[in-house]
Residue, then its C-alpha position, 0 to 999 in steps of 0.5 A: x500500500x502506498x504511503x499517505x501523500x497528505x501528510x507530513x513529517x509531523x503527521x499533519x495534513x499538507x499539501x504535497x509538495x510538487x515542485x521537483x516534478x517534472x511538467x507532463x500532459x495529464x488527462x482525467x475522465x470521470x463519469x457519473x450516473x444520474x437516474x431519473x424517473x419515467x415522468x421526467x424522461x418523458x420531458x426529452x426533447x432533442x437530447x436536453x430536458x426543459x424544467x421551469x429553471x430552464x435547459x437542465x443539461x446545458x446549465x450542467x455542463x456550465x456548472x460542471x464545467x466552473x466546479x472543474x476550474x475551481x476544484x482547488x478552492x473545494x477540496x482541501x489540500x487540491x493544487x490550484x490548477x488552471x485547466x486547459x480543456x473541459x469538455x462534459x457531455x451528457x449521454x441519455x442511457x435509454x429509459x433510465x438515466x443519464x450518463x456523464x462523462x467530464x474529460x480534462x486536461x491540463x500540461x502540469x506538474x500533479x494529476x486532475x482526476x479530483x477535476x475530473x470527478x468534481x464537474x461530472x458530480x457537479x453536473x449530476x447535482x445540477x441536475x438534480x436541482x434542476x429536475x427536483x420539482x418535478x420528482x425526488x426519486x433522482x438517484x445519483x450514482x457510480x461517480x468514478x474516474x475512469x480513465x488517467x494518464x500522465x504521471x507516475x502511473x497511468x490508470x483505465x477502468x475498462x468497466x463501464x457505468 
């Protein structure tokens, strides 16, 4: 098992520290799965459902798109990074859901698989604030990296969500 990186000499949480680390490209996808009840999907029009708070995919793409950007201010001890690419995509998985998938890269000295994770379950909760009105039985479900490369080690989950 791996050492604890988070924490240091003085077992305190910290930061790691990447300065002696070489710059590589590193990408990152995650997916999330979000279950959404039969009257809600019935609501699909042209692969984007319409709810009284307006476009709900695309207004979870822009969420997950800025929770991506501002992953450092979210989670403790995350490095700032400044993304180069996000791009999110919001799949309808037939008659009971959808899928997200949020793809990101960046040239750095440490991963984003805590971006990557942190738009697509950004997104899945937009949209559960955006569908709430009309149904509580949303269920979010099976966030997860899937893919990870660049670094010390590169990373795939073949299985799927």
């Amino acid at each position: 098992m791996d050492e604890l990186t988070h924490i240091n000499q003085k077992n305190q949480a910290a930061m790691v520290d990447v300065s002696d680390k070489l710059m590589s490209k590193r990408v990152a996808i995650a997916k999330s799965l979000v279950l959404l009840p039969k009257p809600i999907l019935s609501k699909l029009e042209n692969d984007e459902l319409i709810s009284k708070k307006g476009p709900v995919f695309q207004t979870a793409i822009i969420a997950g798109t800025m929770a991506a950007k501002k992953t450092g201010d979210l989670i403790p001890l995350c490095h700032p990074i400044g993304l180069e690419s996000c791009d999110i995509s919001i799949k309808v998985i037939s008659d009971e859901g959808v899928e997200i998938t949020c793809h990101v890269s960046v040239s750095h000295k440490t991963g984003v698989e805590m971006e990557a994770l942190t738009g697509a379950s950004v997104a899945a909760l937009t949209i559960y604030d955006m569908c709430k009105s009309m149904s509580h039985k949303i269920e979010i479900k099976n966030t997860k990296l899937v893919k990870k490369t660049g670094g010390k080690k590169d990373y795939d989950d073949e299985l799927s969500l």
